[in-house]
MARSE-828413 format. One record per residue (C-alpha): y, z, x. Coordinates in Angstrom, 2 decimals, m for minus. Layout:
residues N
<atom><yy>Y</yy><zz>Z</zz><xx>X</xx></atom>
...
***
This chain:
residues 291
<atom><yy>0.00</yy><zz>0.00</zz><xx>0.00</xx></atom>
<atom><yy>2.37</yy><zz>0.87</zz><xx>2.90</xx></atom>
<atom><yy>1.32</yy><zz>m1.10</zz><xx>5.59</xx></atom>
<atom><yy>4.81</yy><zz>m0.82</zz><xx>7.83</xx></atom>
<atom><yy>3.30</yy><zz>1.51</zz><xx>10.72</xx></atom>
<atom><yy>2.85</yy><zz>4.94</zz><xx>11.52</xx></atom>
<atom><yy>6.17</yy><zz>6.24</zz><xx>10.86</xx></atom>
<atom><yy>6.44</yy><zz>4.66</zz><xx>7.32</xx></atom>
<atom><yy>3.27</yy><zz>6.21</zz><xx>6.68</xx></atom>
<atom><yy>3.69</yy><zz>9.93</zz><xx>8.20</xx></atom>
<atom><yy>7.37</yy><zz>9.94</zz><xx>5.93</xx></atom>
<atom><yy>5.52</yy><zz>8.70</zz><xx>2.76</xx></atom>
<atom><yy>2.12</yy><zz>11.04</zz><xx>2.99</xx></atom>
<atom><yy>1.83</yy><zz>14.06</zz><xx>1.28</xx></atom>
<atom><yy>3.69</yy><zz>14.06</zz><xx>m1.85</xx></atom>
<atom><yy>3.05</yy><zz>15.84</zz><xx>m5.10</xx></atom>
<atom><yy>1.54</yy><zz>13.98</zz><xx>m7.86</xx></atom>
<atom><yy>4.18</yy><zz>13.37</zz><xx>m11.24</xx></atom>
<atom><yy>4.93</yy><zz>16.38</zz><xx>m12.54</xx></atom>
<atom><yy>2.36</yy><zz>18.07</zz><xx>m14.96</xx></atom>
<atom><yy>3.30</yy><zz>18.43</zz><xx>m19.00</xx></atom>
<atom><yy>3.81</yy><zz>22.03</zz><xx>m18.44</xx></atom>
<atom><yy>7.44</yy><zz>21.42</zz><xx>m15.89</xx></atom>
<atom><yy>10.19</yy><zz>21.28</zz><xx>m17.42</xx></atom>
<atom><yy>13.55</yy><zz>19.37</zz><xx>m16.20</xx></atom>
<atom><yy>14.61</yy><zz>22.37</zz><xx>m14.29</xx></atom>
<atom><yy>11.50</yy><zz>22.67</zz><xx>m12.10</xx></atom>
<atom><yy>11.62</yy><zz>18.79</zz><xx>m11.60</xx></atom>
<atom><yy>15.10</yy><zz>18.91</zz><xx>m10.50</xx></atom>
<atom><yy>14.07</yy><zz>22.21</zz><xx>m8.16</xx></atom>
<atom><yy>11.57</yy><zz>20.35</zz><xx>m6.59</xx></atom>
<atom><yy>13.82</yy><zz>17.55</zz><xx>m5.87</xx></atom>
<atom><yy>16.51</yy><zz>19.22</zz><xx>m4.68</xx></atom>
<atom><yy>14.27</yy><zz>21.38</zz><xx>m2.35</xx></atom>
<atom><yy>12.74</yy><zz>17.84</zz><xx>m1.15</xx></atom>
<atom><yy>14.99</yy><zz>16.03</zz><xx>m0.49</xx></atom>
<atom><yy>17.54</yy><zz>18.53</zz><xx>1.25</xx></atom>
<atom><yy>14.19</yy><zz>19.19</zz><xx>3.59</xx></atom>
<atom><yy>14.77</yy><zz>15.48</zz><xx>4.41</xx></atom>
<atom><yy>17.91</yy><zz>15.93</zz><xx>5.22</xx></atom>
<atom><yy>17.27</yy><zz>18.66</zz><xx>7.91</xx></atom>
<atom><yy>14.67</yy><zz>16.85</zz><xx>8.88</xx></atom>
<atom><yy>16.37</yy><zz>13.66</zz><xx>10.07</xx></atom>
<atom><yy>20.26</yy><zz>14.48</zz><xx>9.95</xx></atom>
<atom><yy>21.32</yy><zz>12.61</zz><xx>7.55</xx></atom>
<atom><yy>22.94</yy><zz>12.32</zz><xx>4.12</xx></atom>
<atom><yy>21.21</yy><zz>11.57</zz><xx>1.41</xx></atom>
<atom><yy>22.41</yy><zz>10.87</zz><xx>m2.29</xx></atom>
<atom><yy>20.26</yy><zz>9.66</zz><xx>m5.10</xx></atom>
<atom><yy>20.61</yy><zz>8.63</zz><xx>m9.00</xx></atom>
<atom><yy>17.92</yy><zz>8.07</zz><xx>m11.74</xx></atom>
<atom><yy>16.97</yy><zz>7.90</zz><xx>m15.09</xx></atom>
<atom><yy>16.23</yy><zz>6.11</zz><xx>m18.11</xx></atom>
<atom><yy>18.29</yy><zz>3.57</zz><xx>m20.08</xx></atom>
<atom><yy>20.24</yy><zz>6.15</zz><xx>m22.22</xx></atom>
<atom><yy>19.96</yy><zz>9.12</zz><xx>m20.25</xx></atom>
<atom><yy>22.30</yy><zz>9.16</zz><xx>m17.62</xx></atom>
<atom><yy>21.18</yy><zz>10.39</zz><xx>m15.08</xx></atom>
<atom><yy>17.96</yy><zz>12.00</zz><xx>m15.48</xx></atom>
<atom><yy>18.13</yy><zz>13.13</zz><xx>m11.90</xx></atom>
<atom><yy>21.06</yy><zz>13.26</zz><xx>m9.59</xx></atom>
<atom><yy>21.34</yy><zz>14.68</zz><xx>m5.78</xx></atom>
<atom><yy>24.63</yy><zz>14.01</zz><xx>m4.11</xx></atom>
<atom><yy>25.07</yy><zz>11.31</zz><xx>m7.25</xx></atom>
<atom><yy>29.02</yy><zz>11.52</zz><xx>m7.22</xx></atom>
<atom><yy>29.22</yy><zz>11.28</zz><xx>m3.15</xx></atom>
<atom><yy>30.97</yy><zz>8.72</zz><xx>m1.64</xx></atom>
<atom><yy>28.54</yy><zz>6.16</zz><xx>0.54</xx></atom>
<atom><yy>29.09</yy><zz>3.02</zz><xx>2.15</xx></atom>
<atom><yy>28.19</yy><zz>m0.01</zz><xx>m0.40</xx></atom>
<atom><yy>27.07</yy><zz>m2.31</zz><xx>2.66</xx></atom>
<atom><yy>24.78</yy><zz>m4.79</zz><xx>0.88</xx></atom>
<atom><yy>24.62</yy><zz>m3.38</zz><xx>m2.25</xx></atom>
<atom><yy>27.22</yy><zz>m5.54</zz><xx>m3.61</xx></atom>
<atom><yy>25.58</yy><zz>m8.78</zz><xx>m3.45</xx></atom>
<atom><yy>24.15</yy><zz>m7.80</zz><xx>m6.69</xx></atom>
<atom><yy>27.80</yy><zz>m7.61</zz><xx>m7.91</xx></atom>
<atom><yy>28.73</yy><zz>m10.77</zz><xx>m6.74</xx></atom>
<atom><yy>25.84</yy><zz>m12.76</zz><xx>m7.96</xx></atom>
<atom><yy>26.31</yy><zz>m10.91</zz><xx>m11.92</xx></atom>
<atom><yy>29.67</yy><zz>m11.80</zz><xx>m11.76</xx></atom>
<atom><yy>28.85</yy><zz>m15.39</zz><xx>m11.47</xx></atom>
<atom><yy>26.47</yy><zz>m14.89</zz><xx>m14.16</xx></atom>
<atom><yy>28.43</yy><zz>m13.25</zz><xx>m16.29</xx></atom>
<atom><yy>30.84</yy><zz>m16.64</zz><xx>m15.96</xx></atom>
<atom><yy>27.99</yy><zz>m19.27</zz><xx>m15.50</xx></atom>
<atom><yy>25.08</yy><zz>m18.17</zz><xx>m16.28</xx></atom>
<atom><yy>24.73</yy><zz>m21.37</zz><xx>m19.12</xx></atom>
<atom><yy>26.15</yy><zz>m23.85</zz><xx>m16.90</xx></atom>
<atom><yy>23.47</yy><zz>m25.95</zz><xx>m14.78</xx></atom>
<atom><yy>26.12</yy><zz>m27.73</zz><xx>m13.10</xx></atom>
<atom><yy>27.78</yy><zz>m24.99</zz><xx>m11.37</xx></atom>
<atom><yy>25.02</yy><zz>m23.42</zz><xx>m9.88</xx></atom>
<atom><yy>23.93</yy><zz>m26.88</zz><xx>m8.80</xx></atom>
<atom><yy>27.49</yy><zz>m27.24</zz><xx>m7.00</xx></atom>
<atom><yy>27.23</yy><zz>m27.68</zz><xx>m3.33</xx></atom>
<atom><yy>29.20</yy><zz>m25.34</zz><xx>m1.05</xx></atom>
<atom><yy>29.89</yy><zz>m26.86</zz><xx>2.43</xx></atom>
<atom><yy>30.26</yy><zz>m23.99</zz><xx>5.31</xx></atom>
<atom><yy>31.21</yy><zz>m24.40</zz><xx>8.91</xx></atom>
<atom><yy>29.45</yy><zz>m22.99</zz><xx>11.83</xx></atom>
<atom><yy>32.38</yy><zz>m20.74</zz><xx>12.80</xx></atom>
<atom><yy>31.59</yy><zz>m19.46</zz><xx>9.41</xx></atom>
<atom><yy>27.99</yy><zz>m18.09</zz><xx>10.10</xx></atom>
<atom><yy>27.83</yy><zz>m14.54</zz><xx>10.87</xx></atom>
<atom><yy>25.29</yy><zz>m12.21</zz><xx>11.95</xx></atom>
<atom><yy>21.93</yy><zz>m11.27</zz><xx>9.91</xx></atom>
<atom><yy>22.18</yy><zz>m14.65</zz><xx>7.98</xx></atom>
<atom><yy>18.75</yy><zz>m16.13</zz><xx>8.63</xx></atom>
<atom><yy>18.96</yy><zz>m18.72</zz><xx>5.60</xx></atom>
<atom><yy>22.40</yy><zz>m19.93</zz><xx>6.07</xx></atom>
<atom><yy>21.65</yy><zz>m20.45</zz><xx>9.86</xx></atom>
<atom><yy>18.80</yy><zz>m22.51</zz><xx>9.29</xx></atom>
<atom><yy>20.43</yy><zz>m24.94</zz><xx>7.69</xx></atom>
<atom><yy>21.19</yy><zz>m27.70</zz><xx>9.61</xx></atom>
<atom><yy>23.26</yy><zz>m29.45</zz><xx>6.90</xx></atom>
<atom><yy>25.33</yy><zz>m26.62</zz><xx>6.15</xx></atom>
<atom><yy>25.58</yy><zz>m27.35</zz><xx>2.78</xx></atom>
<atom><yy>23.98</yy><zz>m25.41</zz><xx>0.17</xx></atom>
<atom><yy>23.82</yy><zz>m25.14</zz><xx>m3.81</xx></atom>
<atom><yy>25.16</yy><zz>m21.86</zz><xx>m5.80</xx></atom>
<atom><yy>21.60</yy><zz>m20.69</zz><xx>m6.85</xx></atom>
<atom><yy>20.71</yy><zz>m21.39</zz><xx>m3.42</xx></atom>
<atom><yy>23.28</yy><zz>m19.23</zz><xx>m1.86</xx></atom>
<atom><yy>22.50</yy><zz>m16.48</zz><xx>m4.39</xx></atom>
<atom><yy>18.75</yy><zz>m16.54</zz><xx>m3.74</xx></atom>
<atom><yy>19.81</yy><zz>m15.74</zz><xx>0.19</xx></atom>
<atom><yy>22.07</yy><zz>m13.60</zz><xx>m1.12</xx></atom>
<atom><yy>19.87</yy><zz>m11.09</zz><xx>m3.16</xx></atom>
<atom><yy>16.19</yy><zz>m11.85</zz><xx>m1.67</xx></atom>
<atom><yy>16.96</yy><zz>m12.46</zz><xx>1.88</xx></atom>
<atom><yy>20.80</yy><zz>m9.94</zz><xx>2.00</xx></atom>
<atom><yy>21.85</yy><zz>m13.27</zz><xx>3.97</xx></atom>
<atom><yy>25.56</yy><zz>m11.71</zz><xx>4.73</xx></atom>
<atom><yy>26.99</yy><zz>m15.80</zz><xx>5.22</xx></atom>
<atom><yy>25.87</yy><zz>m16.51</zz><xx>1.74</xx></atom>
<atom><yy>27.53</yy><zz>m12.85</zz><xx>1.10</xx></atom>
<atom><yy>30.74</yy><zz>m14.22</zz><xx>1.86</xx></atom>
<atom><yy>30.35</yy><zz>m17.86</zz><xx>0.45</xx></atom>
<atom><yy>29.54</yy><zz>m15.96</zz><xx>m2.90</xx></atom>
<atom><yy>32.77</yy><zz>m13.44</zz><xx>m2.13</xx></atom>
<atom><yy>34.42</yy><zz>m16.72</zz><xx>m2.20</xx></atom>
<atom><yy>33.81</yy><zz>m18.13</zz><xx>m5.69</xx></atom>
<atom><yy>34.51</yy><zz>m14.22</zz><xx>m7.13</xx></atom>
<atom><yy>37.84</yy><zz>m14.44</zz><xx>m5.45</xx></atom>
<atom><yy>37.25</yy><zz>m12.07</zz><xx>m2.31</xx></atom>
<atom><yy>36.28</yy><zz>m8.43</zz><xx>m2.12</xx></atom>
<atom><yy>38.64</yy><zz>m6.74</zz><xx>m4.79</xx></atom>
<atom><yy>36.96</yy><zz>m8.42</zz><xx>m7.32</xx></atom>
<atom><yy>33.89</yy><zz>m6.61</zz><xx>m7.06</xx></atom>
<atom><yy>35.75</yy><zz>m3.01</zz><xx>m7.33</xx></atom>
<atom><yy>37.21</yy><zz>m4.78</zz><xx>m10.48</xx></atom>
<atom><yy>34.17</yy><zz>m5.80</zz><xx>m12.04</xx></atom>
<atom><yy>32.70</yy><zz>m2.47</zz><xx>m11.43</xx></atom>
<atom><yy>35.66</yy><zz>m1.12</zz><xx>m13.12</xx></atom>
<atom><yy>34.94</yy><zz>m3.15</zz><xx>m16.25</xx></atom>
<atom><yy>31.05</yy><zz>m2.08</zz><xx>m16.29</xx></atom>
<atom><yy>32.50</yy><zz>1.63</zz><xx>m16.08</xx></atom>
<atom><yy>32.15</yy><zz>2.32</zz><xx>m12.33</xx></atom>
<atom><yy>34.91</yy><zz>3.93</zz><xx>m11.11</xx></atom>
<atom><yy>34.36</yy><zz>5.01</zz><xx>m7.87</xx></atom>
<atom><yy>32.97</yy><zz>1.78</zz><xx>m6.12</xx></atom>
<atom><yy>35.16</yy><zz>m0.43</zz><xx>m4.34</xx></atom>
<atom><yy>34.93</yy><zz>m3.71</zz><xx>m1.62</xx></atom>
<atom><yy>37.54</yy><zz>m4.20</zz><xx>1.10</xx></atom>
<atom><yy>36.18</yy><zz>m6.50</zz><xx>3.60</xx></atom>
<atom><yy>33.96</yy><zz>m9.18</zz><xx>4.30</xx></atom>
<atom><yy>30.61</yy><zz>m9.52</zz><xx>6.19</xx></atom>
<atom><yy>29.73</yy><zz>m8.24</zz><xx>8.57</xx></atom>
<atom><yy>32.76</yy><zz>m6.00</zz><xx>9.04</xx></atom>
<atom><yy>32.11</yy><zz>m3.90</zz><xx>5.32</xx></atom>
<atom><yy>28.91</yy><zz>m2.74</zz><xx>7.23</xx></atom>
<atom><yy>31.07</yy><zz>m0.72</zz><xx>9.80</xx></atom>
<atom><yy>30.48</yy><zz>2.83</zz><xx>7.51</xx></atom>
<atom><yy>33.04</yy><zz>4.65</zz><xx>9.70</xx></atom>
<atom><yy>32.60</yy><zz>8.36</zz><xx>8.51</xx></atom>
<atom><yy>35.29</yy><zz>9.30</zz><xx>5.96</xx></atom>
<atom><yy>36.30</yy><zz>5.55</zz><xx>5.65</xx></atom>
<atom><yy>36.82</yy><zz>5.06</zz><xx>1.67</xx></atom>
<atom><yy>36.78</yy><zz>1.21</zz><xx>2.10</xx></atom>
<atom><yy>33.76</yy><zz>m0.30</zz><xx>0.94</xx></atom>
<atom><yy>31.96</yy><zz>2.24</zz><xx>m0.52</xx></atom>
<atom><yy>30.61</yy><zz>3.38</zz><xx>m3.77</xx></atom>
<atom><yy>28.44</yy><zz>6.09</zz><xx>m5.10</xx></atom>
<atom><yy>24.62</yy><zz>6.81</zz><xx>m6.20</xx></atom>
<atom><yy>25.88</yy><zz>7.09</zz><xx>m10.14</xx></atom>
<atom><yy>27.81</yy><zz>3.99</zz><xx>m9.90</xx></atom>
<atom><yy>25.44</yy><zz>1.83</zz><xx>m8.36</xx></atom>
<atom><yy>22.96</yy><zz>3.61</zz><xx>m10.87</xx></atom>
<atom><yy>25.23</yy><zz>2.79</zz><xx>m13.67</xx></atom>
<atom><yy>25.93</yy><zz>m0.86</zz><xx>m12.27</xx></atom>
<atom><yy>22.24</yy><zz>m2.20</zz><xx>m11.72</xx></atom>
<atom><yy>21.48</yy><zz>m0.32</zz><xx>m15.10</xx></atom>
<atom><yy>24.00</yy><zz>m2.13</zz><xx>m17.24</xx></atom>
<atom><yy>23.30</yy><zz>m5.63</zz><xx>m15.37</xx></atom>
<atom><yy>19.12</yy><zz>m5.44</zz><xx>m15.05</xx></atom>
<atom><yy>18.30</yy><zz>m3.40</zz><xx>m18.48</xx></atom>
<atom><yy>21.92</yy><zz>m2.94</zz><xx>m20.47</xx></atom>
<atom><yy>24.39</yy><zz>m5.67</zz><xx>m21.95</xx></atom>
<atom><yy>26.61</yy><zz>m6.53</zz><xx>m18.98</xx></atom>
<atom><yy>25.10</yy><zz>m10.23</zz><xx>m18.76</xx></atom>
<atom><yy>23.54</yy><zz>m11.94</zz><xx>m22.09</xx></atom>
<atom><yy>19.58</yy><zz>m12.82</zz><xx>m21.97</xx></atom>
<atom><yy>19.51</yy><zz>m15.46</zz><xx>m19.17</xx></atom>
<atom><yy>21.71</yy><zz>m14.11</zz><xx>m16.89</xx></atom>
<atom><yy>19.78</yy><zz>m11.22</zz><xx>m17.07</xx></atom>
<atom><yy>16.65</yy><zz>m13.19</zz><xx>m16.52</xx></atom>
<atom><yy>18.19</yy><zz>m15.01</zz><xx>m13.44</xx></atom>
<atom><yy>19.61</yy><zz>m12.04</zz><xx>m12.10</xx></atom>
<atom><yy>15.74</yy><zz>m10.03</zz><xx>m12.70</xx></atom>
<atom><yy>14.35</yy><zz>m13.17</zz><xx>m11.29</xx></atom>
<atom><yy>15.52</yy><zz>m13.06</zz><xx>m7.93</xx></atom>
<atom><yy>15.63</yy><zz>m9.24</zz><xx>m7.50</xx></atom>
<atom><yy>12.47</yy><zz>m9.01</zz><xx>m8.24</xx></atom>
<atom><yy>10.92</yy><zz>m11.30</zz><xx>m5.73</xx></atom>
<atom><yy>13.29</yy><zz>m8.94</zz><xx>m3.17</xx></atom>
<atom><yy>11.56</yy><zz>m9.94</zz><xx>0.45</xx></atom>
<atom><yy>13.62</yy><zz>m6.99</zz><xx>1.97</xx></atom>
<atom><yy>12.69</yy><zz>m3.80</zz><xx>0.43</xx></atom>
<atom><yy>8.91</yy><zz>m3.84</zz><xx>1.98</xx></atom>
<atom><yy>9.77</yy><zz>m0.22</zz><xx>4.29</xx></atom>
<atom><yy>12.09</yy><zz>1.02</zz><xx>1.71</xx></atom>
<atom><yy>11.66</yy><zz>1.52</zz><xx>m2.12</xx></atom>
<atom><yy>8.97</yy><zz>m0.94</zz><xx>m2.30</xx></atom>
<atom><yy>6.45</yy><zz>0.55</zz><xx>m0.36</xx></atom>
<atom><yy>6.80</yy><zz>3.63</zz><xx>m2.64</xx></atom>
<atom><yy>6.58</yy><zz>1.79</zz><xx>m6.24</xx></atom>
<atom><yy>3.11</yy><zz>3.20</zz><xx>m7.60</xx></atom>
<atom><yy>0.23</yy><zz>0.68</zz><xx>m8.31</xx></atom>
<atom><yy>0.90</yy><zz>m2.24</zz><xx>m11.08</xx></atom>
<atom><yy>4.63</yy><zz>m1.17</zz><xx>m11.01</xx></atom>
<atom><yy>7.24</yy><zz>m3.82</zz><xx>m10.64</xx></atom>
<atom><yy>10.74</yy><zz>m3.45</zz><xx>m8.99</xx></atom>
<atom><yy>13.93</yy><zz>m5.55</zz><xx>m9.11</xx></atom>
<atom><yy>15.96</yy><zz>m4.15</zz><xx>m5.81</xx></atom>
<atom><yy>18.46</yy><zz>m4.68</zz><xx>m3.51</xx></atom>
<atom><yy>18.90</yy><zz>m3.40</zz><xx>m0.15</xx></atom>
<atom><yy>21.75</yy><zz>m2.35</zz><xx>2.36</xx></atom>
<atom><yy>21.75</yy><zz>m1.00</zz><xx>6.36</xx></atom>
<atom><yy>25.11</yy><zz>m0.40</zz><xx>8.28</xx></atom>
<atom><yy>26.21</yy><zz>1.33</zz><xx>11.38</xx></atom>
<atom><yy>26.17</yy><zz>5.26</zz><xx>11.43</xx></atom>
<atom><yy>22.35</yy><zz>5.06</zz><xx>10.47</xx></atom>
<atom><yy>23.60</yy><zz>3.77</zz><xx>6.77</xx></atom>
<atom><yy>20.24</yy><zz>2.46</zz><xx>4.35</xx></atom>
<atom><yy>20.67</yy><zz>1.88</zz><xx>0.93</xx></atom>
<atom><yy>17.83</yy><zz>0.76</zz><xx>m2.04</xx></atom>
<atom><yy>18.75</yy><zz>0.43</zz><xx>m5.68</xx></atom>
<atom><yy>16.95</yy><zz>m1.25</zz><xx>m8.24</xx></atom>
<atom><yy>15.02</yy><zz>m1.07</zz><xx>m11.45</xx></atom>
<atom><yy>10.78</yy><zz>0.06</zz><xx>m11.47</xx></atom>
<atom><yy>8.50</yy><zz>m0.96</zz><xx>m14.53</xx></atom>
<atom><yy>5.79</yy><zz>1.00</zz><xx>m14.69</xx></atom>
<atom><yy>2.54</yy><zz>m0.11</zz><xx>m16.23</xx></atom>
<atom><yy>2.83</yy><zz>2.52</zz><xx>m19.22</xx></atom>
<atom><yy>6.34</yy><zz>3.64</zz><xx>m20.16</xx></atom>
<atom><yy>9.46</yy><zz>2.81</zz><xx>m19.97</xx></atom>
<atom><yy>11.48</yy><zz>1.40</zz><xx>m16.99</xx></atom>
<atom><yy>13.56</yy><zz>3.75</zz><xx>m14.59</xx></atom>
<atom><yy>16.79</yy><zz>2.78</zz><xx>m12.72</xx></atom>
<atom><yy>16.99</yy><zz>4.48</zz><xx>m9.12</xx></atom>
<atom><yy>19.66</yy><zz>4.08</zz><xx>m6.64</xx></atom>
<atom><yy>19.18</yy><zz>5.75</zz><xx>m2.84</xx></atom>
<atom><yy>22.04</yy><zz>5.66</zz><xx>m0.59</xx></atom>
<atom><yy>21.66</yy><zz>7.39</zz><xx>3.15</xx></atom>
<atom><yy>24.47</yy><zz>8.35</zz><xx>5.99</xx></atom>
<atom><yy>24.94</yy><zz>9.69</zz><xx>9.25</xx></atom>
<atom><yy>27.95</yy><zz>10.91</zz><xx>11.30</xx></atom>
<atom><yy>26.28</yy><zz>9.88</zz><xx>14.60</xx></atom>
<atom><yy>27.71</yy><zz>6.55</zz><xx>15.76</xx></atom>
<atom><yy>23.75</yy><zz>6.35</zz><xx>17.62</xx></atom>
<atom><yy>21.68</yy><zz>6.93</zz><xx>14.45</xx></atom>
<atom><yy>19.18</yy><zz>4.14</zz><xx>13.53</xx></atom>
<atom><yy>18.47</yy><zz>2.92</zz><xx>10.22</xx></atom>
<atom><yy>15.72</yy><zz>5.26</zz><xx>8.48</xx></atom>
<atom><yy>13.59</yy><zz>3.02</zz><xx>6.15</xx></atom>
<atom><yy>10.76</yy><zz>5.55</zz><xx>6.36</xx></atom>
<atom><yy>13.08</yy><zz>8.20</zz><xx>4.43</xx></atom>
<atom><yy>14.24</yy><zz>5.85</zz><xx>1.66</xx></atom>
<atom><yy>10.85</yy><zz>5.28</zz><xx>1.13</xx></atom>
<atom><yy>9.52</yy><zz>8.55</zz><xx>1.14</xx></atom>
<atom><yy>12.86</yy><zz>9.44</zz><xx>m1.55</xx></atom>
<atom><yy>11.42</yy><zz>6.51</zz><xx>m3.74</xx></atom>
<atom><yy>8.05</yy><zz>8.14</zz><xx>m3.45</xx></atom>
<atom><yy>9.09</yy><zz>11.24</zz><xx>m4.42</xx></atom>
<atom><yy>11.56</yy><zz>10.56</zz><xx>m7.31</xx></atom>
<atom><yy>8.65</yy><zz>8.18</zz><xx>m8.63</xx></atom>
<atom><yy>6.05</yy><zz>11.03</zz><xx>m8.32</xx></atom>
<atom><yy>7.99</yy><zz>13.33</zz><xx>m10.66</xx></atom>
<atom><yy>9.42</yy><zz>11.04</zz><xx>m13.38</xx></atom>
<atom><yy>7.52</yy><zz>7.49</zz><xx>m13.79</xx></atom>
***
């Protein structure tokens, strides 16, 4: 199930089974708290987490109003807002968007590859969201308007606290106490929520946006190598300097109804590395007690 190596698998062994009939929310919440603040000793880091049910808001929070850098996260944004506006109209997202090579930047191993340098919409999204190709990032910034459109359409989904200042790669800098570019586990909770289960797009830009999220091919050390057996997840990730990893996304289970979690991680050590194996082992355990 885990398959990423011995430090994956020594940070996802040994958690509790879901919680029996007999716990209430209180001992859920107790053993979450007392979890994941272990995990936080453990590795020195910050960790802030949202989740619940569509309707219950939030079923479980740690951290949930904190203030985290955004780094990837707000692909997803980008590519609902064009859905939101498009999400009919065959011709747009067949529109080809011509880039220069000056305009590749790092960790942008589908826009690189192309030799034409020309790509469609959908196929800019689908680096965007499956592959967090930062050059399509941008190319998609583009079309929105540039980065203060995304705090704006997080405003209008009822996320208050989540904002976008730069461009790739520099939004990925996650200077300690830097507001810019940063959001918070209940907002990204109550953004992938509203655009992945809720009414922010209409039925196929739903599909579209479901679609791609959930054929996610960078979330294999993080969230998805906690999602229990016949489970489904629609995620997106993020990783910036100061040991920054984010996962957010929706799970299906096999029997009941879907859960929306969001994970967001921080350091103050310019030196930390990025922590997959504790993102996972969060998924694991916030799956554990309430799928």
């Amino acid at each position: 199930m885990f398959g990423a190596g011995g430090v994956l698998a020594a940070a996802v062994a040994g958690t509790a089974g879901p919680a029996s009939a007999a716990s209430g929310p209180g001992d859920v919440r107790q053993r979450l708290d007392t979890a994941l603040s272990g995990l936080e000793s453990a590795h020195g880091l910050t960790i802030g987490v949202s989740a619940g049910r569509l309707g219950q808001r939030p079923a479980y929070a740690y951290r949930g109003e904190n203030t985290f850098p955004m780094c990837s996260l707000f692909k997803t944004l980008a590519v609902a807002r064009l859905l939101r506006d498009h999400a009919y109209d065959d011709g747009f997202w067949q529109r080809r968007i011509s880039f220069r090579k000056n305009q590749i930047v790092r960790d942008s191993v589908i826009c690189a590859a192309d030799k034409d340098r020309n790509m469609s919409v959908e196929e800019l999204a689908d680096a965007a969201l499956r592959f967090s190709d930062n050059t399509a990032g941008n190319l998609l910034l583009e079309l929105i308007g540039g980065p203060p459109e995304i705090g704006a359409y997080a405003r209008s989904l009822g996320a208050l606290s989540t904002r976008l200042d730069r461009w790739e790669p520099e939004l990925n800098e996650a200077l300690p106490g830097d507001v810019r570019d940063t959001s918070t586990p209940s907002d990204i909770h109550t953004l992938y929520e509203a655009l992945l289960l809720g009414d922010a797009l209409d039925t196929l830009g739903q599909a579209r946006l479901r679609g791609w999220m959930l054929r996610n091919a960078t979330s294999g050390e993080r969230l998805r190598a906690a999602v229990p057996p016949g489970a489904e997840l629609a995620d997106k990730t993020g990783a910036g300097s100061y040991g920054v990893v984010n996962d957010a996304g929706v799970v299906w289970p096999e029997d009941g109804p879907p859960l929306t979690l969001a994970v967001m991680t921080r350091t103050s050590r310019p030196d930390a590395v990025n922590n997959n194996a504790v993102v996972a082992r969060v998924g694991q355990l916030v799956f554990g007690e309430l799928l």
